[in-house]
C-alpha positions as MATLAB code, in Angstrom:
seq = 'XXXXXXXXXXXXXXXXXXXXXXXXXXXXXXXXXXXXXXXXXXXXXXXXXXXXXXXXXXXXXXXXXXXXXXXXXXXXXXXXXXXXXXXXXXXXXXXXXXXXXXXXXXXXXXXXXXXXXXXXXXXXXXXXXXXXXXXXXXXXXXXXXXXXXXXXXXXXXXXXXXXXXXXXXXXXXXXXXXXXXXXXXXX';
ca = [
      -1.420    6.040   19.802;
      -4.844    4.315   18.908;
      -6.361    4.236   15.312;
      -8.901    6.558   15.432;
      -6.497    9.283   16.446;
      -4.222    8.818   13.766;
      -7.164    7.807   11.209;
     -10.469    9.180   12.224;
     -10.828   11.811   10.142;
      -8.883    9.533    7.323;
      -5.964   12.406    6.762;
      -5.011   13.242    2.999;
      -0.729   13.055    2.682;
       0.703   15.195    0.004;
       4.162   14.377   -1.577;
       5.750   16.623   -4.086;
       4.084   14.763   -7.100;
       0.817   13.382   -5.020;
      -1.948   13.563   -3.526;
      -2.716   10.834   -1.174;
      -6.427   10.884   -0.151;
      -9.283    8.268    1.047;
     -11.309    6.215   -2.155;
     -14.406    7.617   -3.535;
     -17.122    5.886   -5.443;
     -16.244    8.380   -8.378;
     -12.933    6.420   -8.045;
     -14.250    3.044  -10.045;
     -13.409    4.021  -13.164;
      -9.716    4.627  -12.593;
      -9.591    1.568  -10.470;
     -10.702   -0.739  -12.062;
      -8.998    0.364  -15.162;
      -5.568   -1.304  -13.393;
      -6.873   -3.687  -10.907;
      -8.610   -5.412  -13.897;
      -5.315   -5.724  -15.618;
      -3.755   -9.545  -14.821;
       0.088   -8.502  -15.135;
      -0.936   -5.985  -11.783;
      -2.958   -8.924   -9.984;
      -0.434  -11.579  -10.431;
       1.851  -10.397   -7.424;
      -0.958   -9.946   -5.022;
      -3.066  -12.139   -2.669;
      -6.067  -10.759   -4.627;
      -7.745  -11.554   -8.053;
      -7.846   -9.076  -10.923;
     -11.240   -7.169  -10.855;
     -13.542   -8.773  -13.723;
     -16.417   -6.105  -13.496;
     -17.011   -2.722  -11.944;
     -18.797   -4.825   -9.028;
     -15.496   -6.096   -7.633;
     -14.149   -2.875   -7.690;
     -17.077   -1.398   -5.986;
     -16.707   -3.901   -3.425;
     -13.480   -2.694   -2.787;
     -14.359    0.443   -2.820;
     -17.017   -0.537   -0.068;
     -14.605   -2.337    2.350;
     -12.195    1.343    2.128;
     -15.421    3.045    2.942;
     -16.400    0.976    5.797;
     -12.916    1.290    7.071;
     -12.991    5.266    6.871;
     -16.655    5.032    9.059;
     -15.041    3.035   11.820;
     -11.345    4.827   11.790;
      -9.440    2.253   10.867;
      -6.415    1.945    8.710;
      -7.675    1.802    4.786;
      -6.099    2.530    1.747;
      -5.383    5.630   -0.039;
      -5.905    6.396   -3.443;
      -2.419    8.080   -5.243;
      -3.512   10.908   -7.642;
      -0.497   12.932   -9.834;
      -1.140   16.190   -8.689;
      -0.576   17.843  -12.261;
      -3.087   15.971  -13.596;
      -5.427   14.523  -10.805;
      -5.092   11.249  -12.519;
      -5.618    8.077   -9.640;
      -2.458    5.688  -10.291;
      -2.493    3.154   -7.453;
      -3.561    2.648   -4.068;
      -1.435    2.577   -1.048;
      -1.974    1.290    2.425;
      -1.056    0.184    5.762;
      -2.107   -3.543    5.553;
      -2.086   -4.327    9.065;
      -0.742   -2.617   12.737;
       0.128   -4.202   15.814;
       0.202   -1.310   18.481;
       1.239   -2.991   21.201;
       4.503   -4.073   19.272;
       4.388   -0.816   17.435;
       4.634   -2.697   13.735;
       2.899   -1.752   11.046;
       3.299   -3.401    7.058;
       2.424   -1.440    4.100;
       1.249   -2.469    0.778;
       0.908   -0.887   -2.689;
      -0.057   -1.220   -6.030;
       0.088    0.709   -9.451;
      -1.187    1.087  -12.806;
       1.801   -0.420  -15.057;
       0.853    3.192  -16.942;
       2.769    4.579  -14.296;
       5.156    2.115  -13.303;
       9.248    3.102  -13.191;
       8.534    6.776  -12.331;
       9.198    6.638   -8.753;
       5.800    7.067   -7.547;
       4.924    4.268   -5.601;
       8.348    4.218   -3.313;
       7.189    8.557   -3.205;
       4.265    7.965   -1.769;
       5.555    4.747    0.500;
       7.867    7.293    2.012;
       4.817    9.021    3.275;
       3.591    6.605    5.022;
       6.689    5.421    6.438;
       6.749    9.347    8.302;
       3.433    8.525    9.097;
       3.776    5.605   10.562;
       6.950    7.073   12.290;
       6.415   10.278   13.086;
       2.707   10.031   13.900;
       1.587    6.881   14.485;
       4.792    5.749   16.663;
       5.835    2.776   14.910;
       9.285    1.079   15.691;
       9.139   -0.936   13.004;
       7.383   -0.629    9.215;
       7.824   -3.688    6.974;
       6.534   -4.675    3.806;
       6.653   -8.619    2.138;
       6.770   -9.136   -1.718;
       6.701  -12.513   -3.632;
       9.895  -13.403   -4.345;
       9.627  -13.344   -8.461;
       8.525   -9.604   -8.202;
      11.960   -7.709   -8.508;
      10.074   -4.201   -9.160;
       8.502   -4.519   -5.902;
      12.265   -5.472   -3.819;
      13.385   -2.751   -5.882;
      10.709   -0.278   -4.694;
      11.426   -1.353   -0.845;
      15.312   -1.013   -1.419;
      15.068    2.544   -2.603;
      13.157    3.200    0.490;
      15.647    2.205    2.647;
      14.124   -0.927    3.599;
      16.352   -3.792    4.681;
      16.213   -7.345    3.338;
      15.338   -9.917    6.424;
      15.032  -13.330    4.583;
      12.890  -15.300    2.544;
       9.748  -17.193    4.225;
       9.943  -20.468    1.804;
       6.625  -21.519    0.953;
       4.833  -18.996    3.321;
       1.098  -17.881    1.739;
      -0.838  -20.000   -0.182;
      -3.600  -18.600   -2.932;
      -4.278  -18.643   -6.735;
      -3.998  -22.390   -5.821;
       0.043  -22.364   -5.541;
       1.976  -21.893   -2.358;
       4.200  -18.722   -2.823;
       8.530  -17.713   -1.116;
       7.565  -14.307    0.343;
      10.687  -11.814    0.641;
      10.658   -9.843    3.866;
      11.586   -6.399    4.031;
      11.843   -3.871    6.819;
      12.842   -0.024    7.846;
      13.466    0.812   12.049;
      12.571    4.161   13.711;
      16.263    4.448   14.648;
      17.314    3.960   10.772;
      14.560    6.632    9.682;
      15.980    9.882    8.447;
      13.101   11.974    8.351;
];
């Protein structure tokens, strides 16, 4: 299956609380309200947003992706509210080997209600169902227990630690690895 099958048009998921759906510019706002927030920065490769301009920027690269039908995040909006909590994504896909990792985050606002392991199940039928993955796998810094929480309730099985693995913020980080099979999907 190539990526601008499964991605060009960008589809929009639903979940029984969400809405999963491509970035807009109207989007900065709500962004940057939690991506600007250091306790939701400090667990990812990235740098809390200072200004609306790194935010836009973001919102730029998710654009660009859309245009060329490549994989890009989604934005996750409560559906009895149409508030935008998080974003959600596949962060990379090998299709030859028929991998794919995903990656999340959410606005603390929002954080213990079960929406961001809701809205990974998505994408893990996605990536099953329609995109033919084998494998779907997610890594998390080793200090943040809500995330190896979030991965266990999705079924995802603990592979090992990679000691001393990424490097960024200027300290080199233990990455847990996590990962779900096809054959150990129940749909």
């Amino acid at each position: 299956m190539q990526v601008k099958t499964v991605f060009s048009p960008f589809p929009t998921l639903e979940t029984e609380r969400l809405v999963l759906r491509p970035i807009t510019k109207d989007d900065a706002a709500d962004i940057f309200h939690y991506a600007s927030q250091p306790e939701v920065s400090k667990h990812v490769t990235w740098e809390a947003h200072q200004t609306l301009e790194d935010t836009y920027r973001f919102i730029d690269f998710a654009l660009n992706q859309y245009e060329a039908g490549g994989i890009a995040p989604w934005v996750m909006i409560l559906k009895d509210t149409n508030q935008l909590i998080g974003t959600i994504d596949f962060v990379s896909w090998n299709q030859k080997h028929e991998v794919a990792e995903i990656g999340y985050v959410c606005s603390p606002d929002h954080w213990g209600k079960g929406y961001t392991p809701e809205a990974s199940k998505e994408l893990i039928r996605l990536g099953i169902e329609e995109m033919g993955l084998t494998r779907i796998q997610a890594r998390t810094f080793t200090e943040n227990d809500n995330s190896q929480r979030v991965l266990m309730k999705l079924g995802m099985k603990y592979e090992g630690t990679m000691r001393k693995s990424l490097k960024f913020k200027g300290k080199t980080w233990d990455v847990t690895m996590y990962s779900i099979l096809k054959d150990e999907y129940e749909g």
